[in-house]
N, C-alpha and C positions, 0 to 999 in steps of 0.2 A: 184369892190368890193374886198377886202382885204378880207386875212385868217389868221385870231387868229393861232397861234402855241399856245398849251398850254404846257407850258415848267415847270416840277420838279421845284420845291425848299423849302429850309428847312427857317422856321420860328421862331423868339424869341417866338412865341406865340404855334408851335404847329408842328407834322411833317408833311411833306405835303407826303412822303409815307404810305400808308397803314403799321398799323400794321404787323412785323413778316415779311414785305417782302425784298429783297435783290437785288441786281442789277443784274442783268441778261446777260447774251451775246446779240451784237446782231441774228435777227435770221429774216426771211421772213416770208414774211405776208402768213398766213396759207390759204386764201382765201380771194375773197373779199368780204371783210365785207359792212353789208346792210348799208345805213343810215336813220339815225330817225332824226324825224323832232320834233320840234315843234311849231308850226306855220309855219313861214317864215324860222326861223334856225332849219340850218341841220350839224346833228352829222355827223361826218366822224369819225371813228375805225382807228386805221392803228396800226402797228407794232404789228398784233394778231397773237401769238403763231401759231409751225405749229402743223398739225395732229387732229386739233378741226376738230368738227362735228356739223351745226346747229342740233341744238335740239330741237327748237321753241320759240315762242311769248310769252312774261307775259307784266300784264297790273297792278300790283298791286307788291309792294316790302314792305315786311312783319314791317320791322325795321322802316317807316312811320306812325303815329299815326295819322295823316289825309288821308282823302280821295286828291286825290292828281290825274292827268292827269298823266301818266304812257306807254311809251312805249319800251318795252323791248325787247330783243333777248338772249337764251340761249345757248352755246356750250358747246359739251360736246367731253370728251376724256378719254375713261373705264371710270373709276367711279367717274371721276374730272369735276368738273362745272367751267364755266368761264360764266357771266351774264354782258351786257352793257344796257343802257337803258335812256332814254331823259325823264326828269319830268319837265312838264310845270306845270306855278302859282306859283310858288317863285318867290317873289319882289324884298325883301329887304335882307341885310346880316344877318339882327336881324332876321327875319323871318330864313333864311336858320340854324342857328347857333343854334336852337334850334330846328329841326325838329327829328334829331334821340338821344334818350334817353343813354344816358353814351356812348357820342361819342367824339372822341378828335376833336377840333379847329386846322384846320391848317392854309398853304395856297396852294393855285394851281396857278402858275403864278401872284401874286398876288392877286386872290381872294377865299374868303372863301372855305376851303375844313374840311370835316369831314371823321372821320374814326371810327369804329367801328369791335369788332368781334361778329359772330353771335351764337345763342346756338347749329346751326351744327359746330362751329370750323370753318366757313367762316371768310375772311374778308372783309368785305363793307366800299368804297370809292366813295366822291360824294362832288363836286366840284360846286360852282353858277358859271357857264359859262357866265352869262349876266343877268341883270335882267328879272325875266320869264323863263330864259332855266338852269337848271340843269342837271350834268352828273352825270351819274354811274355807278361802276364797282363794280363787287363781284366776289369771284372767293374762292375755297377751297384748300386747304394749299398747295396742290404738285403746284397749276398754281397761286397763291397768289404772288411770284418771277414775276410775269409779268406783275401784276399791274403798275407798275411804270414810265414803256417802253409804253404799251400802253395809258396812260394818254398824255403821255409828246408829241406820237403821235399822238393823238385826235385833230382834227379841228372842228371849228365852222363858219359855212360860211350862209349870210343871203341867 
């Protein structure tokens, strides 16, 4: 079984960075990160910022206007959030590309990636990994810089 790299890239249709984020150094995995599944595929995290601290579980990400499979993990460092999390039940691109309301079209290795900011000043990034598995990343302005790094390191392995 092979492992997807999801590799950065910028698109004629959209950026495939989050909003407001910038390149970063590299830097060591601050811990290792859990992986979320959904079904058979499983998220692998890598390249997460150091000095995070889990902070727990969510099963529900606000910027979804469906009910939606949800499985999240929160870190936190003083009063900065970083959020990753696997949304099972996305089929199709048309489905994914309309799921969060005033979000930009990008791509993620070529396939559909969305970006959004939130009304904490967050930004939320969320990529179709495959038909069915969805990723995503949120993270608030000081750790939003590492969106980018972590994405590109992100695997999907069935």
């Amino acid at each position: 079984m092979g492992t997807i790299v999801l590799v950065l890239a910028l698109t004629a249709c959209g950026t495939a960075a989050p909003p407001g984020a910038t390149t970063a150094p590299p830097s060591k995995i601050a811990q290792r990160s859990p992986a979320l599944s959904c079904g058979r595929d499983r998220v692998h995290l890598g390249a997460m910022p150091p000095g995070l601290t889990r902070a727990g579980a969510f099963t529900r990400i606000k910027a979804l206007p469906r009910k939606l499979k949800v499985r999240g993990t929160t870190w936190r460092q003083g009063d900065q959030r970083l959020q990753a999390a696997v949304i099972c039940g996305v089929r199709t691109a048309e489905q994914f590309a309309t799921l969060v309301k005033r979000s930009t079209l990008g791509q993620q290795a070529g396939r559909p990636a969305l970006s959004w900011h939130t009304k904490d000043g967050s930004i939320g990034y969320m990529w179709l990994a495959r038909p069915g598995t969805a990723i995503y990343l949120s993270a608030t302005p000081a750790l939003a810089p590492h969106l980018p790094r972590i994405a590109t390191a992100t695997t999907l392995t069935p």
